[in-house]
C-alpha positions in Angstrom: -12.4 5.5 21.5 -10.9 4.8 18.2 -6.6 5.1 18.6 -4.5 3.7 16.1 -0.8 2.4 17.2 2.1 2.8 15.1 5.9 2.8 15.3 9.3 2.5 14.1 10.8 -0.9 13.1 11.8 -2.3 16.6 10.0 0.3 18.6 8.2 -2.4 20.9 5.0 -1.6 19.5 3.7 -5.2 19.6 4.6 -5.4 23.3 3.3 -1.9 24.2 0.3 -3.1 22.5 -0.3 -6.5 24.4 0.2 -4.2 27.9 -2.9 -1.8 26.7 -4.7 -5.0 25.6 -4.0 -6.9 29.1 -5.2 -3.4 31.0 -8.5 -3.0 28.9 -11.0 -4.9 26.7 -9.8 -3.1 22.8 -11.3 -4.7 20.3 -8.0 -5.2 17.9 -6.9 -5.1 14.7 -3.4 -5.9 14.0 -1.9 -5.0 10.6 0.9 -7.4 10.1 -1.1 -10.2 11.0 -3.4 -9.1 8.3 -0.9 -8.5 5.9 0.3 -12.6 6.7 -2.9 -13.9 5.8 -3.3 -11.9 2.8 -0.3 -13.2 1.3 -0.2 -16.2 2.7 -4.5 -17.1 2.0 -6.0 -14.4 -0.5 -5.8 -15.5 -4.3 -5.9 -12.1 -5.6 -3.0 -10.3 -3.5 -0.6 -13.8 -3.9 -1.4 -13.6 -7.7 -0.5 -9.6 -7.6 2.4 -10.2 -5.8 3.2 -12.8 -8.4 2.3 -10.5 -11.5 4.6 -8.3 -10.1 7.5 -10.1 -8.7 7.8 -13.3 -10.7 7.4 -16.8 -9.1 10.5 -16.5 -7.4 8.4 -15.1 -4.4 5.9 -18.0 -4.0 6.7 -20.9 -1.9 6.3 -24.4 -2.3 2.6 -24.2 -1.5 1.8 -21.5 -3.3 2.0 -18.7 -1.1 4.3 -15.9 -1.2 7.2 -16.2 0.7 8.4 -13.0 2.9 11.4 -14.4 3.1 12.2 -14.4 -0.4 10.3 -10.9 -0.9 11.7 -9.2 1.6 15.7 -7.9 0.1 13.7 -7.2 -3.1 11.4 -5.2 -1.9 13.9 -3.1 0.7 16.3 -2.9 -1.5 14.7 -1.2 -4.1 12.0 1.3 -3.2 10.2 1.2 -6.6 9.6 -2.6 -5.7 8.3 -1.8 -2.1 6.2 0.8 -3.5 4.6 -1.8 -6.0 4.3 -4.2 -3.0 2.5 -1.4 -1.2 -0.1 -0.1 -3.9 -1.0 -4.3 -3.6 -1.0 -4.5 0.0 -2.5 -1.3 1.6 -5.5 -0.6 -0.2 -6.6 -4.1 0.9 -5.2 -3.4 4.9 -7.1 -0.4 5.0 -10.2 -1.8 3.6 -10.3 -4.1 6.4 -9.5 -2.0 9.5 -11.9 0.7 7.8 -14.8 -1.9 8.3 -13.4 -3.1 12.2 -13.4 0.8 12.7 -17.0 1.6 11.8 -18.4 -1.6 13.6 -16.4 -0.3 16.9 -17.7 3.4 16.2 -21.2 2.1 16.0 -21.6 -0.2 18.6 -18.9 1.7 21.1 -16.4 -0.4 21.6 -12.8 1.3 21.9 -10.7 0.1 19.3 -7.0 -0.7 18.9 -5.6 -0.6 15.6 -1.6 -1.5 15.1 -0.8 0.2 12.0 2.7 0.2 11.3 2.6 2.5 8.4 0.3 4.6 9.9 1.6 8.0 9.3 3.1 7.1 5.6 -0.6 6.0 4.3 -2.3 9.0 5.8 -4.4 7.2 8.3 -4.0 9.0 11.2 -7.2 11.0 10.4 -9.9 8.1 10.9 -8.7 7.6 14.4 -9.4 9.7 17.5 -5.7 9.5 19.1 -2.6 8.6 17.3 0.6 6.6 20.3 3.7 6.3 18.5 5.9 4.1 20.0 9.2 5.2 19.4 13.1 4.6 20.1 16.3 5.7 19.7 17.9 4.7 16.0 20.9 2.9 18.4 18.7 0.8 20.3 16.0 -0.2 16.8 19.5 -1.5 14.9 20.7 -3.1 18.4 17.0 -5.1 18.2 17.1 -5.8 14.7 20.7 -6.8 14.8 19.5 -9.1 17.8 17.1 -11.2 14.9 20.3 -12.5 13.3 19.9 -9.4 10.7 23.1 -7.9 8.8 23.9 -4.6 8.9 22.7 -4.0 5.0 19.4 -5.1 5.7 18.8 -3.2 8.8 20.0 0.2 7.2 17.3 -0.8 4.7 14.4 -1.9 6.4 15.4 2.0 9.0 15.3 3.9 5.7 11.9 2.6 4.4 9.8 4.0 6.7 9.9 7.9 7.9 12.5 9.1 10.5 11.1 9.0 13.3 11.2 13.0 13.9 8.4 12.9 11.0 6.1 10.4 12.8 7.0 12.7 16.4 5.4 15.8 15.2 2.3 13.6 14.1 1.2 11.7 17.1 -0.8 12.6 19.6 0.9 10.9 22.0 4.2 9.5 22.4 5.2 6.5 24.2 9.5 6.2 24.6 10.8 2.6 24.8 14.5 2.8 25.0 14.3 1.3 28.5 12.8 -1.8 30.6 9.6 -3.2 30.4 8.8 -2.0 33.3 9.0 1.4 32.5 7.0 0.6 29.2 4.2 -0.3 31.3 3.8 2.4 33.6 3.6 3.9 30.7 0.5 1.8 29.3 -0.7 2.9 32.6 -0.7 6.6 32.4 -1.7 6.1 28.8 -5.0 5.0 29.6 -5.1 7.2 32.5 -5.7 9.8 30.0 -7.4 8.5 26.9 -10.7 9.1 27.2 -11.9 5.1 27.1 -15.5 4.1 26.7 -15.4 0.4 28.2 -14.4 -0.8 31.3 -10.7 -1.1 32.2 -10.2 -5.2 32.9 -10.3 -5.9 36.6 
């Protein structure tokens, strides 16, 4: 089965995603983590990035530096959107390819797409989990990682409210509580999906 996994910023997708992948074999493709190496390894993207944002974003190695990109780019959404027309075409290309060696061979596949439902890629995937929260308990997170208050109302209001990305998923998975109830949840999640492996033993 092909699912793609999204959520709001401080959701607990990440956990909710290593409980699936510790209850079945997913084949996974992790967005973020993609979106580090690019910037961090890929010529082109750091000399977009650079084209675009000045040399103030690259590090002392070379690479670009999140850090520094970050306040630029949420505090001005013409600048994210630049980021974005860099970054996504390049993220997509590579979970499209993980997607149609999965489909092919038949292996279910995990992908973590934070902005799943604001690029439109809800329809390659067979089943679309939002992991979702409360907006009191995503600033409480986010004010936990030594955030300010600016930055957090920034980062909330760059991606959809999470009504928007509620009427779009499939299914729903609600994390404003303990991990434990997060992982019954995993558990009734793949209870129902319709999985083509083996669950891990």
């Amino acid at each position: 089965m092909l699912i793609a996994l999204t959520g709001g910023i401080a959701t607990g997708k990440t956990t909710f995603r290593h409980l699936l992948v510790d209850r079945h074999p997913f084949e996974v493709f992790d967005a973020d983590a993609c979106v580090h190496k690019l910037l961090s390894s890929d010529a082109g993207i750091i000399a977009a990035v650079t084209a675009a944002f000045g040399h103030r974003v690259l590090s002392s190695e070379g690479q670009v530096d999140r850090q520094a990109l970050r306040p630029l780019v949420f505090a001005d959404p013409d600048a994210r959107r630049r980021l974005e027309a860099i970054l996504h075409p390049a993220v997509r290309q590579r979970w499209q390819g993980r997607l149609d060696t999965c489909r092919e061979s038949g292996r279910d596949f995990l992908a973590d797409i934070p902005l799943l439902f604001e690029t439109s890629g809800e329809g390659y995937f067979e089943a679309s989990v939002l992991v979702a929260a409360s907006g009191g308990v995503q600033r409480e997170r986010l004010g936990a990682r030594g955030l300010d208050s600016g930055m957090v109302e920034q980062m909330l209001a760059s991606q959809w409210p999470m009504v928007e990305k509620l009427k779009r998923a499939s299914s729903v998975v609600w994390n404003d509580g303990t991990l434990g109830a997060l992982a019954r949840q995993a558990d009734l999640l793949l209870e129902c999906l319709p999985l083509r492996q083996p669950r891990h033993r």
